[in-house]
Each structure stands twice: as C-alpha cells, then as structure tokens.
N, C-alpha and C positions, 0 to 999 in steps of 0.2 A: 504494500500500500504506500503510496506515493506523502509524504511530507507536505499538509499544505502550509502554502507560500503567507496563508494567513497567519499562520501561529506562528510560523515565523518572525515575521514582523511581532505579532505580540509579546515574543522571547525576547528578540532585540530590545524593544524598548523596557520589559522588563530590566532585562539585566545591564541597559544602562543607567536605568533610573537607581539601583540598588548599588553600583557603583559608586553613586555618590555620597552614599552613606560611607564606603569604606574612603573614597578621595576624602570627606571630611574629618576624619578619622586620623589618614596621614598626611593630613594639610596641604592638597595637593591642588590644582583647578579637576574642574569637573572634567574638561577640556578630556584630561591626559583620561579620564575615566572611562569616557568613551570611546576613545581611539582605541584602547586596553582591551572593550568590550569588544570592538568589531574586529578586533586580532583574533581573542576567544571565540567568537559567534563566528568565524567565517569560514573558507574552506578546506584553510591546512589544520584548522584542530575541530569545530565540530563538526564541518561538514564530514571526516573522514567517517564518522558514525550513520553517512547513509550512502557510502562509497565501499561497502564490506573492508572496514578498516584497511583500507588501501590509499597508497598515493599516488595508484596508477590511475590517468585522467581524471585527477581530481579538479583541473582544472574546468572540465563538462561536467561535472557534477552537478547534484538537484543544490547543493547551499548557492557555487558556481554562477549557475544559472537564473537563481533568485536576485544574487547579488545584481546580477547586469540588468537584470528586468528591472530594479528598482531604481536604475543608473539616473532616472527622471528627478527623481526626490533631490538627489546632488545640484543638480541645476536648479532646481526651483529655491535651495535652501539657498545657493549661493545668489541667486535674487534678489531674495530676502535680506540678504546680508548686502549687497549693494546699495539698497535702497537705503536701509539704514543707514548705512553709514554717508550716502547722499544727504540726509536732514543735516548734517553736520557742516553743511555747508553754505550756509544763510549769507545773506549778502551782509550783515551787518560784521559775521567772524572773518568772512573772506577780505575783507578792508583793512581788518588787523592784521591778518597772518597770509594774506596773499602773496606777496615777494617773498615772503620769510620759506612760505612752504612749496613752492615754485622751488628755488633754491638746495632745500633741503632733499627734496624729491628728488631732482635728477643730482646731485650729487651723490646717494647714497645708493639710487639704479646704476650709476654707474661706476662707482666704487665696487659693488659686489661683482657685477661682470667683469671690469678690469683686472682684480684680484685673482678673481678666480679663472680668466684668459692665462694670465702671464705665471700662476701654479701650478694649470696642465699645457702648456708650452714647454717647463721644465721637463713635464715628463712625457711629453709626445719626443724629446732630444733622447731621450734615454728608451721608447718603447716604440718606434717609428711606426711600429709593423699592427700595432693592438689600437697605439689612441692615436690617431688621424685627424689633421686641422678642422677635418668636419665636426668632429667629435668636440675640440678643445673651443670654437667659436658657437656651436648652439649650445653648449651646457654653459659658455658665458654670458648668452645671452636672456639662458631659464633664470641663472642666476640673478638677473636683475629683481623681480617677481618675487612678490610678499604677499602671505595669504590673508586676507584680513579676518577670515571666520574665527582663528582662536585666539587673532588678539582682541578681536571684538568679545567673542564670551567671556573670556578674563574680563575686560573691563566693566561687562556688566555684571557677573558673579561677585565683583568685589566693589560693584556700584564706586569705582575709580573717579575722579574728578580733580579738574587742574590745570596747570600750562601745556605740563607734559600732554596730557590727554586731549588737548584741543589742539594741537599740535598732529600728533599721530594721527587720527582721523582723517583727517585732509590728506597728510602725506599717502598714509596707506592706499585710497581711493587714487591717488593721481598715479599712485608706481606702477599699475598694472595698466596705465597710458602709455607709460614710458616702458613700461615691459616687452608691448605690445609691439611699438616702434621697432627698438631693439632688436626683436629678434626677426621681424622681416628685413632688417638689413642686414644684420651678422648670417641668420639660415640661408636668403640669398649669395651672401658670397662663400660659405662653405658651400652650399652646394655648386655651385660652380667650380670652386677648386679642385671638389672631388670628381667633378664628371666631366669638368673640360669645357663648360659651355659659356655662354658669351653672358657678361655682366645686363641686366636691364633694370634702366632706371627706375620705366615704371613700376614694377614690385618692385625693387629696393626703397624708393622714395616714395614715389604718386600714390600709387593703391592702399601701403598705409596711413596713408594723410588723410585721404578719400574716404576710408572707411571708419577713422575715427574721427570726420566730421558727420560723415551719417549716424553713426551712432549714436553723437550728442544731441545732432537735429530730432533724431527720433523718441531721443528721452525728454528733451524740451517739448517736443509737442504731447508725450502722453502726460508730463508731468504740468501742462495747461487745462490737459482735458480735467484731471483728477480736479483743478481747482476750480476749473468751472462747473463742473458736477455739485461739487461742496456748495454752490450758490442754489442747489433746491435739495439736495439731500444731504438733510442735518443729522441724524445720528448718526452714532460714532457707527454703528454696525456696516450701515451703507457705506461709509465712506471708506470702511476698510474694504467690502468690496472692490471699491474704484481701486483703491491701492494693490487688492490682490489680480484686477484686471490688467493695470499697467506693467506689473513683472509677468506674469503669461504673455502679455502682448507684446514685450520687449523679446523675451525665447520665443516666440511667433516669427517675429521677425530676424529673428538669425538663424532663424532655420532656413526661412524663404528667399533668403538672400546670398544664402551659399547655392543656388541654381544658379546653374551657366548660364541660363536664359536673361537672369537677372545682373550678370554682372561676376557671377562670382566670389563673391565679395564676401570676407570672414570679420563680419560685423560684432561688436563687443557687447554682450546683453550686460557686462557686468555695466559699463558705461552710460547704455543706454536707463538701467535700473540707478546708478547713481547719479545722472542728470534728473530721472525724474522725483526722483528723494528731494534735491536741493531745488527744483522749482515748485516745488510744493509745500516744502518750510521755507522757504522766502516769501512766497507770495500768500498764503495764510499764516495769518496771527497765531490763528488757534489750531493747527494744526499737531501742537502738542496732545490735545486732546485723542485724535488716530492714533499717534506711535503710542498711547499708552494701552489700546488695547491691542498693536499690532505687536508689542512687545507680549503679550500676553499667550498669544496667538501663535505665532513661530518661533513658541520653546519646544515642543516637541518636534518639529520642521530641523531644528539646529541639531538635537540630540541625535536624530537620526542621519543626520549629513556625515557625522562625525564617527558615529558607529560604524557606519557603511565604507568610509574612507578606510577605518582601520582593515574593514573587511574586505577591501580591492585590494588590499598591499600584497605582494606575488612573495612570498617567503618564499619561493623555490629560488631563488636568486643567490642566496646563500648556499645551494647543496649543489648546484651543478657545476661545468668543469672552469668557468671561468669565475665560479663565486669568489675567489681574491683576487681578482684585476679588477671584477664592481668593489668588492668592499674599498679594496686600495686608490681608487678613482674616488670614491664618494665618499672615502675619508678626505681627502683631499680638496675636495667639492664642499665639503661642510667648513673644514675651519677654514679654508680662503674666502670663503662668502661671508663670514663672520667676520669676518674682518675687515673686508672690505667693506659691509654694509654698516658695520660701529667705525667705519673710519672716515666714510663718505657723511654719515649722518653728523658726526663730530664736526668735521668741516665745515658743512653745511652750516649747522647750528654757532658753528662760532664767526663765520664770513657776516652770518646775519646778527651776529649778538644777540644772540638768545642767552636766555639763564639758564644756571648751572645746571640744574635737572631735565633740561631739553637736551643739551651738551652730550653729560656723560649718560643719559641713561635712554635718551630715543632711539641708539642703534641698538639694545640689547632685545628692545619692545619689535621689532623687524624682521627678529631670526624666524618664526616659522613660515613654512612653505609649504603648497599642497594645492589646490581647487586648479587655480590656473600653472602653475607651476608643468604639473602632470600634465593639464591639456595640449600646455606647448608642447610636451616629450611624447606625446601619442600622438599632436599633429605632424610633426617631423620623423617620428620612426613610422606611420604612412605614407608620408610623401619619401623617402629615404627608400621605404621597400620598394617603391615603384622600381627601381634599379636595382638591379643586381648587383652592381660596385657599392652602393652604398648602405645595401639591406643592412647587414652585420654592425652598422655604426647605428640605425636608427634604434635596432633592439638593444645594444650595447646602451645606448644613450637613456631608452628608458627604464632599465634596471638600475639606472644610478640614480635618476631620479625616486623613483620607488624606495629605492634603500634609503636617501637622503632623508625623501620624506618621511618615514618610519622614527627619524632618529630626531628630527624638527619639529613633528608634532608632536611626540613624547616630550622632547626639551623642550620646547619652545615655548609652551605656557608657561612652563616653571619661570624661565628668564624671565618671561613677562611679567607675572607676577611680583619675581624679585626685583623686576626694576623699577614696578609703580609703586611696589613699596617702600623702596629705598627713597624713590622722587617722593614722596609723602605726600603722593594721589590714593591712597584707599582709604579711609577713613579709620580713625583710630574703633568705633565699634564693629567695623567688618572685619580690624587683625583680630578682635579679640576672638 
C-alpha cells in the first residue's frame, strides 16, 4: 500500500513544529530546526523505510517523488518572503538608507564573488583537469547571492529591531538584483570559454537589464493594483487576498515568460514580489494592518519551505567517487565567501559611515545561502548538460552548491542570531 502524500505533509509539519520545542531547549533558531527536520523526513533517512531499506534509486522513490511534487510550496514560500521583505522599503526609509544600501549591496555581491573567483583560480592552477574556468566563474558568480528566508525568520523569531536590521533588509532584497546581473555575465563568458563560442552582448549585458526592468515594471503594477483594490475592500481578510493574488501572479508570470514565443526571458518573481511589497507600504498608510495578518498566515508556508529544503539536499554527494573534490571545493566555497561577503559589507559600511554595529556585524547577518543560490546551480548544470564538454562541470557545480548549502543553512542562523545579538537588535526579553 502506497504512502499517502497527505500524511506526509502532516508528518513534516508535525515534526517541524516539535523541533522547536527541542531548538528552544538548545537555544538555537527555529530556522536550523527545520532544515534538521527535512534532512530526517526526506529520502536518504526516512524515505529508505518505503524503499525496502535500500539506497538503490532512492533517488525515485515514493519520499523522492513527494518531495519534487511539493517543489510549488518552495516558490510560493519564497514569494512570501519577497514581499515581505519589499514593505521594508517605504519611500520614507529609502531616503535614509538609499546611497548607504546601494553601496553596501554591491560591494559585499561583489566581495563574495571576487573572493571566492581568485580561491578557486588557486586551485583550478593546481587541478587543471577537475575544476575548469567554467566551474571557478559560475560558483563566483552563485556566490554573490544571499538567501533572505533565514535571515528573515531569525529576525522575526527574535522580533530583532534596529540600525543593523533596517539596514539588512534592503540590502538582502537588492543582492539577489545584483546576483542576478552577475551571473548572466560571468555564466556567459564561462561558457564561452569552455565551448569556444563567440562573446554576445546581448545576454551578457541587454537581456539582463531587460529583464530586471520587467520585472520591476511588473511588481509596480501588481503592487498598484493591491492598493487600489484596498480603496473598496476594507478588511484585512480581503486585502490579504489581493496580497496573496499579487505573488501567484508575479510566479504567473515567470513562468509565461520563459516561452520562446514570448521572449524568452528569465524574469525574477523574487523582484517582481518585492516591488510589489514596497509599492504597497509606501502608498498605504495603513497597510500595516495586512502584514499583521499576512504574518500570521505564512508561518506555516515558511516552516515548510524550510523542511522541504533540508529535504532536497542530495546527501549522496558525500558517498560517491568524487565526494572529496565536492567536499574540498565547497570547503573552499564556504570560507572565501565568508569573507568576502564580511569584507565587502565592512567596506561598504565604512565608505558610507555607518555605525559600528552595521560595520562589524552586517557581513556575518549574509552568510546563508539556499532559494536562489541553488536555482542559479540547477539553471546552469541544465544549460551546461546541453553539451557534452560541459555536462560534468554543470553536475560538478551543483553538488557544491548543495553541500554548501547544507552547511549555511545549519550555520547561518546561528551567525545570524549571534550577530543581532551582539549588535543589540533583539530585545533584552526575547534573550531571556
């Protein structure tokens, strides 16, 4: 008798929500709870109990196959987490921290790339044959790329608030502009290197300009509709309707717009979901009133993005015959990005004369990676297999990722937390 997919889900959220009882226990974020969870719930450890305790194609398996059907929930959550973090961008904060977070942004996207360019360049010298320019320019390019989902949950598990915290928000939202940029120009010219073909501008420059001016276009007009909506439907309930119309209609349109017929075009729903966040806390007053039941509303949305994440992670990465050239790569991959993105943010923050706690502790708030991270590493190991020259770098490329991320979502709360609390953004009754 086949496993349903329903009790599934109701295990998952079971055993994330009981998670938290033990993360509050070892003071930990919830964050790391989940991710924990979907390690446990997913295919290399429970699913083995409906694969006759086997690891042969565990990969097809019935947990396998749950997971990827569920792959919708990912995008939608990460919607969610767009928008929100779009309110945070009111024309009244943006006048304060405008230049500051301009600044801050692409120095600390491009601190992490650079870092992490010129730490596997050292070892493309010494392993010519394994990591290849193609390899050493798109994993600098993932590297720009911050995930905002778990430093948004830290911040709000520990209801955080502050310079630091008005600061982050903005940046977070803008790195994955700049992430985006980044790697249509770096993946263009690896891939070029590696197959011999002719540079073009338009994907290197035009097409990403192009399509994160659509994008914005497109969150500004859903994020009009939402507030002209609010001028005849007043409760909050409706309104979050509007709200939960605008992020399905932003993934609407990035699906429709990657047809050929249409252009082609690899349009940013995070983008378009965070323009429409920020034209709709700028232009309503009361717009706080929505995000307090939209806060309400996509906790369990969040719990499960996170569950699910731990539970795509491909643990067989570690058992097979290159499992220490990933490990050795993506140890490498972790601490040059760490340091680059605490060194880019430093700078950043001191060019602009920010205060101390913006300074030393905004790069530490940066280190996780995951949502978009992974998508660029799955969009390039498909366009990579299209070739046979460069199959082996795309797959190469997403095991590092995968490994990477495994070890940034675990860590990465933690920092987080320690750095908002060292910055003396959590409030003294939430250490207690």
């Amino acid at each position: 008798m086949e496993f349903p997919i329903f009790a599934y889900i109701a295990l998952l959220l079971l055993a994330a929500l009981l998670s938290t009882r033990l993360m509050k226990v070892l003071k930990l974020p919830n964050v790391t709870g989940f991710i924990i969870t979907g390690i446990i719930m997913g295919p290399f450890v429970f699913g083995v109990l409906f694969n006759n305790f086997s690891y042969d194609g565990i990969k097809n398996g019935t947990i396998a196959q749950y997971i990827s059907r569920l792959g919708w929930v990912s995008q939608v959550a990460l919607g969610f987490i767009a928008f929100s973090i779009g309110t945070s961008f009111k024309a009244s904060s943006l006048k304060a921290l405008g230049k500051k977070v301009l600044v801050i942004t692409v120095l600390e996207a491009l601190g992490g790339s650079l870092i992490v360019i010129l730490a596997l360049v050292i070892l493309h010298l010494c392993m010519r044959n394994i990591v290849g320019m193609e390899v050493v320019l798109t994993l600098g390019a993932i590297a720009s790329a911050t995930a905002p989902a778990a430093t948004l949950m830290v911040i709000r598990q520990y209801k955080a608030r502050g310079k630091l915290v008005d600061t982050l928000l903005p940046v977070v939202a803008l790195d994955d502009a700049v992430a985006l940029i980044l790697f249509a120009i770096l993946f263009q010219i690896a891939n070029s290197i590696s197959t011999g073909s002719e540079f073009s501008a338009y994907k290197m420059i035009a097409k990403p300009l192009i399509e994160i001016g659509i994008s914005l276009g497109f969150g500004a007009i859903l994020g009009l509709i939402i507030v002209f909506a609010n001028r005849f439907f007043k409760s909050r309930n409706n309104r979050l309707v509007f709200c939960i119309f605008s992020i399905f209609a932003a993934l609407g349109l990035y699906t429709l717009f990657r047809n050929q017929q249409l252009g082609g075009f690899e349009l940013s729903s995070l983008l378009m979901c965070m323009m429409a966040g920020a034209f709709y806390a700028s232009l309503r007053e009361d717009s706080g009133r929505t995000f307090d039941v939209l806060d309400r509303f996509t906790t369990p949305i969040y719990m499960m993005f996170f569950v699910l994440s731990g539970a795509s992670l491909d643990l067989s990465v570690f058992f097979n015959e290159k499992g220490g050239i990933v490990l050795l790569i993506a140890f490498i991959y972790i601490i040059s990005r760490v340091i680059g993105k605490w060194g880019g943010a430093f700078s950043g923050a001191t060019i602009t004369k920010c205060e101390n706690e913006i300074r030393y502790y905004l790069g530490l708030t940066l280190i996780p990676q995951a949502g978009v991270a992974i998508g660029l590493a799955t969009n390039a190991n498909a366009l990579f297999s299209e070739n046979p020259v460069t199959a082996e770098a795309g797959s190469l490329i997403l095991a590092i990722i995968l490994t990477s991320t495994l070890v940034y979502e675990l860590v990465g709360p933690l920092v987080s937390k320690f750095a908002l609390k060292k910055a003396n953004q959590i409030p003294v009754e939430e250490k207690q």
